[in-house]
C-alpha positions as CSV (number, residue, x, y, z in Angstrom):
1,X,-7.3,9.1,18.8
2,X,-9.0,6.7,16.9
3,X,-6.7,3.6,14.6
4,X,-6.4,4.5,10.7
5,X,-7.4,0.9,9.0
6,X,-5.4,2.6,6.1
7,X,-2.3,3.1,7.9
8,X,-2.6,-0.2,9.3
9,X,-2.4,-1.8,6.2
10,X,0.3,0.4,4.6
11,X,2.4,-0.6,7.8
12,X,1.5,-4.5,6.8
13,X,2.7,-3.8,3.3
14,X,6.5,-2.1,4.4
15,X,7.0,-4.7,6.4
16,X,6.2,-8.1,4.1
17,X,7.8,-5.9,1.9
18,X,11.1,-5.8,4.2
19,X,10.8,-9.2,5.5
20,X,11.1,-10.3,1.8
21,X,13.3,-7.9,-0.1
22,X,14.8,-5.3,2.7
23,X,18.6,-6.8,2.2
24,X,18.1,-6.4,-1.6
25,X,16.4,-2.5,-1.2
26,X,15.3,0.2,0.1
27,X,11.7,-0.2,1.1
28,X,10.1,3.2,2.5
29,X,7.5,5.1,2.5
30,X,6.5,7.8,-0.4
31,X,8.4,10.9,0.5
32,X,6.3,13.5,2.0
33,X,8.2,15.7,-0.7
34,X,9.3,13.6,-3.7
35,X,11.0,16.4,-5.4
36,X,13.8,16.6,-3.0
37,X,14.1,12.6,-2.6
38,X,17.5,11.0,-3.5
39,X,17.8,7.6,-4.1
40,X,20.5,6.4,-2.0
41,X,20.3,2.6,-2.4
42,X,23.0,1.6,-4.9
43,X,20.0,-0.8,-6.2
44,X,17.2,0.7,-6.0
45,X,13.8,1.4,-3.7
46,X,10.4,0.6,-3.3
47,X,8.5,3.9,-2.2
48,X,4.7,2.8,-0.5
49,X,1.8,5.0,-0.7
50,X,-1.6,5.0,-1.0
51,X,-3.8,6.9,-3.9
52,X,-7.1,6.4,-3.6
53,X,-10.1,4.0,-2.8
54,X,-13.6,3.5,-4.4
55,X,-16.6,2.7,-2.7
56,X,-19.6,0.4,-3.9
57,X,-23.6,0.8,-3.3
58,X,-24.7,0.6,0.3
59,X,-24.9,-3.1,1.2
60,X,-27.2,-3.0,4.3
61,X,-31.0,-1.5,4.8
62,X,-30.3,-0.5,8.5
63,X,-26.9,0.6,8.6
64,X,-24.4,1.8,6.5
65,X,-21.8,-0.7,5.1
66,X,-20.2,-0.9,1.9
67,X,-16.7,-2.1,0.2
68,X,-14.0,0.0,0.2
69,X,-11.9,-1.3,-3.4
70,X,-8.7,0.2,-1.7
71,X,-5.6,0.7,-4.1
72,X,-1.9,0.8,-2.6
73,X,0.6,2.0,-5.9
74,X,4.2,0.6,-5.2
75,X,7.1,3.4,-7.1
76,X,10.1,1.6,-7.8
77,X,13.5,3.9,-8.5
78,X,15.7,1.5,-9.4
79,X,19.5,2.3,-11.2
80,X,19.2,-0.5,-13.5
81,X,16.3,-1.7,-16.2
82,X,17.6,-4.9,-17.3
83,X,19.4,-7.7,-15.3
84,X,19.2,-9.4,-11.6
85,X,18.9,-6.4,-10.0
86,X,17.1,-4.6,-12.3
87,X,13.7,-2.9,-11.6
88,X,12.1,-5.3,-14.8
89,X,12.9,-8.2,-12.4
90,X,11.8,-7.1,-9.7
91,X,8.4,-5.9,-10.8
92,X,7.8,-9.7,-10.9
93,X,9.7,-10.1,-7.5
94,X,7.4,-7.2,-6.1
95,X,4.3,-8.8,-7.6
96,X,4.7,-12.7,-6.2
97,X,5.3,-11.3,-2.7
98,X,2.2,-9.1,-2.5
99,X,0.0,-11.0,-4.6
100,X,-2.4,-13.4,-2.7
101,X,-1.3,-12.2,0.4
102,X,-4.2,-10.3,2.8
103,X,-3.2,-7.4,5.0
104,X,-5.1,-6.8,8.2
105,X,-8.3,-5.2,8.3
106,X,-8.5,-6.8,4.2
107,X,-11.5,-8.7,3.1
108,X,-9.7,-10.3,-0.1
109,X,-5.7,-10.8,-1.0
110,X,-3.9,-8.0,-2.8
111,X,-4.1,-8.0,-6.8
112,X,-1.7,-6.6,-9.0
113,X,-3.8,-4.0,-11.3
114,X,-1.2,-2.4,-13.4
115,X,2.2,-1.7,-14.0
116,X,3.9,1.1,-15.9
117,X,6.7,3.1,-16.6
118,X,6.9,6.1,-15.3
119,X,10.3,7.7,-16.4
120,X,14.0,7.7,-16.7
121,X,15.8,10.8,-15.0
122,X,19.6,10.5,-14.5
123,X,20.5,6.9,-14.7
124,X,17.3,6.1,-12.3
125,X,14.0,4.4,-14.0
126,X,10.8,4.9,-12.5
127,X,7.8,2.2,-12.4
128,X,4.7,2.4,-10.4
129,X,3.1,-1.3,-9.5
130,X,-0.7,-0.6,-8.2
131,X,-2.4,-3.4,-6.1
132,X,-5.9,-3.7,-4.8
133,X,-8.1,-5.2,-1.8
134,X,-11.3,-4.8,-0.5
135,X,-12.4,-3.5,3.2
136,X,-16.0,-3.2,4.6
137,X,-16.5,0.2,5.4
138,X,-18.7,0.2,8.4
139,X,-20.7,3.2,9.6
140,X,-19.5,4.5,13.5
141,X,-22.5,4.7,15.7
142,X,-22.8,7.7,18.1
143,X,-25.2,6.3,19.4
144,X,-23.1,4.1,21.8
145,X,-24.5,4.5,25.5
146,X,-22.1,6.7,27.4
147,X,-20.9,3.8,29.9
148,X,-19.6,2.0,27.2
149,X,-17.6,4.6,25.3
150,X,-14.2,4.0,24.9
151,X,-12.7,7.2,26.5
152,X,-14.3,6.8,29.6
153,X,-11.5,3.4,30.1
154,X,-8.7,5.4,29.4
């Protein structure tokens, strides 16, 4: 099976994200089924996912290539607003460890793109923290002669 680019990156992001914060939180991905997640933390968590990406004109004549504007939303659960360990404070904690900072397969840094809040439901408050980067999307050529293909050096 072919690598995901996408899940390359999302696995870059969890673990800056845990390299810099993973004593202070829980840093994980988005629960395959959110309703049924419990925050166990007694500060809070950073859920990763990824929502969507947008993709410009075709850059090439021969070929097709074109940016991928990639966006990677951060959900923060968090059991206090205000304070140290509060989810205000680390919205800018979040935002100088990912910003400026290039994940594989990235052609620019990540940029913080919004911030908002999303609710509060039982003494837990809920942000979301969207960042961007760019990727070249390259076409895959089937046209690769068969004694080169990569299945036949497996």
């Amino acid at each position: 099976m072919a690598m995901s680019i996408t899940l390359d990156v999302l696995d870059a992001v969890l673990i800056r994200l845990k390299d810099a914060h993973g004593k202070a939180l829980a840093i994980e991905y988005f629960p395959e089924q959110p309703a049924s997640y419990r925050l166990n933390h007694a500060v809070g968590a950073v859920l990763i996912s990824y929502s969507k990406s947008n993709f410009n004109n075709v850059e090439a004549l021969d070929s097709t290539w074109m940016a991928r504007d990639m966006t990677i939303p951060l959900t923060l659960m968090f059991r206090q607003l205000h304070g140290k360990k509060g989810v205000i404070a680390y919205l800018d904690h979040l935002r100088e460890t990912l910003t400026g900072w290039t994940p594989p397969h990235c052609d620019t840094a990540l940029k913080p793109v919004s911030e908002i809040f999303l609710a509060q439901n039982a003494g837990i408050w809920q942000y979301a923290q969207d960042f961007n980067t760019r990727i070249n999307q390259i076409q895959v050529s089937n046209d690769i002669p068969p004694h080169l293909r990569y299945e036949d050096y497996s």
